[in-house]
N, C-alpha and C positions, 0 to 999 in steps of 0.2 A: 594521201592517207591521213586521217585526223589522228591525233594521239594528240594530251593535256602535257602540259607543261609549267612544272611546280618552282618555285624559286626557293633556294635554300636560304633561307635569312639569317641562318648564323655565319655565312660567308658576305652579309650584307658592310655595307659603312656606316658604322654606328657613333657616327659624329653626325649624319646627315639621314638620319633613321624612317623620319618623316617623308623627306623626298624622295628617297629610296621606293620606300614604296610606292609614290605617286607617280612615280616614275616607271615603275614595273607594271603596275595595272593600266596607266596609259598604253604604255606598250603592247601587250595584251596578253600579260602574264593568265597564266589559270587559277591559282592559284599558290597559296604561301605556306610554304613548308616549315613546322616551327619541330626544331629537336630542343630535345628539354632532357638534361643530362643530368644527374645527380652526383658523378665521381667514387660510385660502387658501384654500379651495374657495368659503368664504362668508366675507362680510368680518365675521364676529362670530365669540366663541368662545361656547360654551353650557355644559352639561353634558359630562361627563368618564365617562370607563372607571371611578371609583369613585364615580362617583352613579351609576351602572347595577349595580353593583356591591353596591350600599346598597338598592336599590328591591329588586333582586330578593332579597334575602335578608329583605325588611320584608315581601313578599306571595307570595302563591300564585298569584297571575291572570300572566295569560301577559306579556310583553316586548314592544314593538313598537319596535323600535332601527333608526332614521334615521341613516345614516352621509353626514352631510355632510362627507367628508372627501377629500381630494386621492389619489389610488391607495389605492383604502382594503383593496386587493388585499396591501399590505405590512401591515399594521396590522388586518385581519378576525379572525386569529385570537387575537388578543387580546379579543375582544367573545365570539367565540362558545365559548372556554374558560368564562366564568365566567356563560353563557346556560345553559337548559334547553331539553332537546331538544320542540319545538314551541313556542317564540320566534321570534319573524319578525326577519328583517333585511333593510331597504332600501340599497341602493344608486344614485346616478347615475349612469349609463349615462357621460357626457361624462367623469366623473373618473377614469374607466381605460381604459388604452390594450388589454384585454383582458376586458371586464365578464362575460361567459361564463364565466370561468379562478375570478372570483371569488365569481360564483355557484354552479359547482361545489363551493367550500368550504362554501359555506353549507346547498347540499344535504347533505353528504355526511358534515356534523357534524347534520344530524337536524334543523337550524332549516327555517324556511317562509324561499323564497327569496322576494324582492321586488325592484322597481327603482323610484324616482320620478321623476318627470316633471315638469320646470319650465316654467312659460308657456310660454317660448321654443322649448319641445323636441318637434316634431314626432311623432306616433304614428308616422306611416311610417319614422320615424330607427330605431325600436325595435322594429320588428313582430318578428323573429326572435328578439329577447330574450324577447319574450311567450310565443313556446309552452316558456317553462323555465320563467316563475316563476310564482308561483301568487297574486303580491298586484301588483296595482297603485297605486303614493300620487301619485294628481293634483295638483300643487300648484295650489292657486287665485291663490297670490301666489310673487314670490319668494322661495327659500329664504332664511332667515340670520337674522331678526327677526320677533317677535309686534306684532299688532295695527296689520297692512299693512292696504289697500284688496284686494279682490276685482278680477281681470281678468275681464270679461265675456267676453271672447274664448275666453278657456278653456271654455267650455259645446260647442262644437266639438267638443273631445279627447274629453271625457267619452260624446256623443253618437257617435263613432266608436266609441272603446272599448265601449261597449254591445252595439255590432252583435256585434262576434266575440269577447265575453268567453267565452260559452257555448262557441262551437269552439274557442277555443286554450285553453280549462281556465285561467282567471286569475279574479280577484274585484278588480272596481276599490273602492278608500277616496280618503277627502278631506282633505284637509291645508291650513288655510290661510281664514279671516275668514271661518270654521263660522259663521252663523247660521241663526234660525228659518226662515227664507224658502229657505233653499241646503238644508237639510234635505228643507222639504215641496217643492223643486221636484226634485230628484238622487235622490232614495232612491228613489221612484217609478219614474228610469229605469234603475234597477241598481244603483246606491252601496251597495256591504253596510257602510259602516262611514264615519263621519268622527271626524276628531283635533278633541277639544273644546278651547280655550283662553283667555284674557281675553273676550270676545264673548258666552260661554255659560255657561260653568263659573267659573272663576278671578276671583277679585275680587268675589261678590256677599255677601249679610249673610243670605244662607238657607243652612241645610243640605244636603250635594251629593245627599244621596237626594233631597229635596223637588225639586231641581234636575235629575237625571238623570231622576227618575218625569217631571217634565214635558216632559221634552224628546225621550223615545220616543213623547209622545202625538202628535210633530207630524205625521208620517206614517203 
């Protein structure tokens, strides 16, 4: 079973940021997931406009940019000036008072539109945003910090989104204490993609090829 596989680079080592990445795309990362946090939408700050900035001129493999940020409608065209055209960009629907208006930018600069989706965030709150965008990022925990617990409840969303991925034209991904098990049980029901981080990828004493070849075997 093919499913992508995105690297969370705010769980990367950022004394060796360069090779980091040379090293994941050797391997044969999909690509690089950039959270970009502001410290009001989510109570932590993450990565910044010049580590996204820095990734993408370090690789060739496409962007995956998570905009945890407060109206991210003032502040989007700053991300997608220094993106390549087919880079995805996420938005929460809750953080603008008009998430449409700023998905239109994001069409219309040639990125892949997306929206993510927190525990708390009902599928029916967003059905109408689905027939525009074309990614969906389920969070399995909440947004803000790595290496939370898993909400079982969220298997729900995922299992709804399945039913009408296919009619409304969207591809749902996973975000969020990725393991072995959430792989072989999700990618089975549509999951084209999850965000790897500390759990799977990040922090171990093998090479991320050795790691990534084993971890498409799961499904």
């Amino acid at each position: 079973m093919n499913y992508e596989l995105m690297a969370s680079m705010m769980c990367a080592d950022y004394g060796h940021l360069e090779d980091e990445v040379k090293k994941l795309e050797e391997g044969g990362i999909d690509s690089f997931h950039i959270d970009i946090m502001d410290g009001r939408y989510v109570p932590n700050y993450a990565m910044s406009l010049n580590d996204m900035k820095y990734i993408a001129k370090a690789t060739t493999k496409p962007l995956d940019v998570h905009l945890m940020v407060e109206h991210p409608n003032n502040t989007v065209q700053l991300f997608l000036d220094e993106l390549r055209k087919g880079d995805t960009v996420y938005i929460h629907p809750e953080a603008e008072y008009h998430p449409s208006t700023t998905l239109q930018k994001i069409i219309n600069a040639g990125m892949v539109p997306g929206i993510a989706i927190n525990p708390g965030t009902s599928v029916e709150s967003v059905l109408e945003l689905l027939q525009i965008v074309d990614k969906v990022l389920v969070m399995s925990v909440n947004p803000g910090n790595a290496g939370q617990m898993y909400m079982p409840y969220v298997r729900k969303k995922y299992e709804k989104l399945s039913k009408i991925r296919e009619e409304m034209g969207f591809e749902i991904y996973w975000d969020g204490a990725c393991s072995k098990d959430k792989i072989q049980e999700f990618a089975p029901m549509g999951v084209k993609g999850f965000v790897l981080g500390t759990t799977l990828l990040f922090g171990k004493k093998k090479p991320y090829k050795d790691i990534l070849d084993e971890i498409r075997t799961f499904a």
